[in-house]
Every structure is written in C-alpha cells, then in structure tokens.
N, C-alpha and C positions, 0 to 999 in steps of 0.2 A: 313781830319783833320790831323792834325801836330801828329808827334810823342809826348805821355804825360810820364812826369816823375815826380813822388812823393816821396817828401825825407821829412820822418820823422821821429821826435823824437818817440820813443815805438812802442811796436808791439802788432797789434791788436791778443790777448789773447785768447778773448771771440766769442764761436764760432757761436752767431747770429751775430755780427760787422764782424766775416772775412766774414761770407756766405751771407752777405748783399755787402762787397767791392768789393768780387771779382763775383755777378750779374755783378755791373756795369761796371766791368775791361771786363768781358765775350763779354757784350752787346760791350762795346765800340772798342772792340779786332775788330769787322766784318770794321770798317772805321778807326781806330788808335790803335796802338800797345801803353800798357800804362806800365811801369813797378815801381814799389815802392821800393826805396829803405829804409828799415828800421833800422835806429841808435838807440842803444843803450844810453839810457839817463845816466847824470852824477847822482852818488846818493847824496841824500842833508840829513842831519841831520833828526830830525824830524821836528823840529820847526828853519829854516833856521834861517839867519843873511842877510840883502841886500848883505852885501858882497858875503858871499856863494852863493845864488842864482845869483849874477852878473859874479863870475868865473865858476860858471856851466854853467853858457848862455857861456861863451866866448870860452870854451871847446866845448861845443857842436857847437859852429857856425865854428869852426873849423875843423870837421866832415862834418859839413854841406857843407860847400862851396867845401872842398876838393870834394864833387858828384857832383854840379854842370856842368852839361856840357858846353862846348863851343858854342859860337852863341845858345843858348838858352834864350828863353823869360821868363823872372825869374819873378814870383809871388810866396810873401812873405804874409802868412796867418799870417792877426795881429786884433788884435781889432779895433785897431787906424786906419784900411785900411777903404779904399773906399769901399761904399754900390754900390753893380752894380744889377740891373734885369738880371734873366734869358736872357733876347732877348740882355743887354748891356751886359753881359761877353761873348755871343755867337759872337758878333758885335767885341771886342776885341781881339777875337779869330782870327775871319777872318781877321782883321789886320793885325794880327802881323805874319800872311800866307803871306800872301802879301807883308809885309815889307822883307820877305825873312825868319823869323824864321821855323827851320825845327822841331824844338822841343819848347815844353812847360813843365817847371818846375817848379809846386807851393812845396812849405816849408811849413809845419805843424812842431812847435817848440816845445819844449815840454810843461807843464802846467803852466811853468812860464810863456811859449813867445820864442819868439827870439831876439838876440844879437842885440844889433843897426846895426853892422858890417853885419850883413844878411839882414837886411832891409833897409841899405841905399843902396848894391849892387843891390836890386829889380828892377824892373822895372814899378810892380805894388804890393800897396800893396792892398791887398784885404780883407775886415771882413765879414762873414756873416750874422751877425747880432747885434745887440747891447746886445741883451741877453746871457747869458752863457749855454753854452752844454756840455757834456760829452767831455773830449778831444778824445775820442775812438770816438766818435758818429760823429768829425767834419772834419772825414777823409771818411764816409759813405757819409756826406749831401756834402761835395768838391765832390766827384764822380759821384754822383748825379746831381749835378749840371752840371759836365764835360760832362756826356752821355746825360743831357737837350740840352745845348749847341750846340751839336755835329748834334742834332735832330731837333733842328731849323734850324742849317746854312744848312741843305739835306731837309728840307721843309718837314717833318714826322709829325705824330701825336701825337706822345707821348705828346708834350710839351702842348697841348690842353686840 
C-alpha cells in the first residue's frame, strides 16, 4: 500500500482517541508508513458570524494545502462526499496504486469543514456517513477504515 498522510485540523487531546489512532497507525506501519500532520485550528468567537467561519476555512485551507505533497492522491473528508464500502475505498486505493500515486492524502477540516478551495483541489471527496461523530472520533473511524482497506487488498481476515 501507498505511503498515507493525514493533515488535520486539531489534535487528538484525549488519550482513548490518540491510543485508538496510533493502533491503527502501528497495525498499518507493517505494509505503509502513515504520518499525520496536525494544524492548529483558527480560533472563532464563541457564537461565529458566516463570515468568521468562512475566513477561518480560508486560513486554515491555507495551511492545509501548503502539506499537501506532490503527485499525491488528495481525499477531502466532507459531508457532502461520496459514500464508498469498505471493499470500494480499498478498490480505489488500488487504483490510484496503479495510476502511479505513491502517496495518499485524506484532509480532516476542522468542525466547520473545509474550504471549497481544499475540496475542489481533491481528487475525492469522501463522507463517512450521513450521521454526525465526534470530530476527534473521525479521524479514529478514517484509520480504521484505512487499515480495513489495506486488509482486504492483502486478502486477510480482519475485514470478516
């Protein structure tokens, strides 16, 4: 599997969500080196304004792209993404292997979202659910999903 990079807004705090991320960073460490890069979020009022929260996406998509690596396969974590199964993100994995990408970069935004400007540069965008999670919690179940993934395209059991 492709080298994985994670660039998100906040950093996991709480130490059941780090000792839940980095299992799956451990597990997936043995077939792909995965590294998280963690951004500091802009701080907003208490009770925003659309504006505030629209120059705080645009600051922070700022940071964001600045990590982006080069020839990397960009998935943009949004609401509005595409629903995939376990077996279809593992299937667009091995794509985008094959298309040549030597890296995979999903974006976790912070609790507003992200920038339009980070998710029209995506390549995919991806939700995982239509329900709402913890924004700490949807950086544990992306990894999760990442080390499923990983487990199906090497024909293991976990994914059973």
């Amino acid at each position: 599997m492709s080298k994985i990079k994670l660039i998100v807004m906040g950093q996991l705090t709480d130490r059941y969500y780090r000792e839940a991320a980095d299992e799956y960073i451990k597990r997936m460490s043995r077939s792909s080196p995965v590294t998280e890069v963690e951004l500091k979020c802009v701080r907003l009022s208490d009770d925003p304004s659309e504006k505030e929260i629209a120059s705080a996406l645009a600051k922070e998509a700022e940071m964001i792209l600045a990590e982006i690596p080069k020839r990397a396969l960009v998935v943009a974590m949004c609401i509005e993404g595409k629903h995939l199964s376990s077996e279809e993100l593992a299937e667009r994995i091995s794509q985008a292997e094959m298309q040549g990408y030597s890296e995979l970069c999903f974006i976790i935004g912070s609790s507003y979202g992200l920038d339009e400007k980070v998710k029209s540069g995506a390549h995919l965008r991806l939700s995982m659910s239509k329900m709402t999670f913890p924004h700490k919690l949807a950086r544990v179940m992306l990894l999760e999903q990442l080390y499923r993934a990983s487990e199906i395209t090497q024909n293991k059991k976990y994914h059973k």
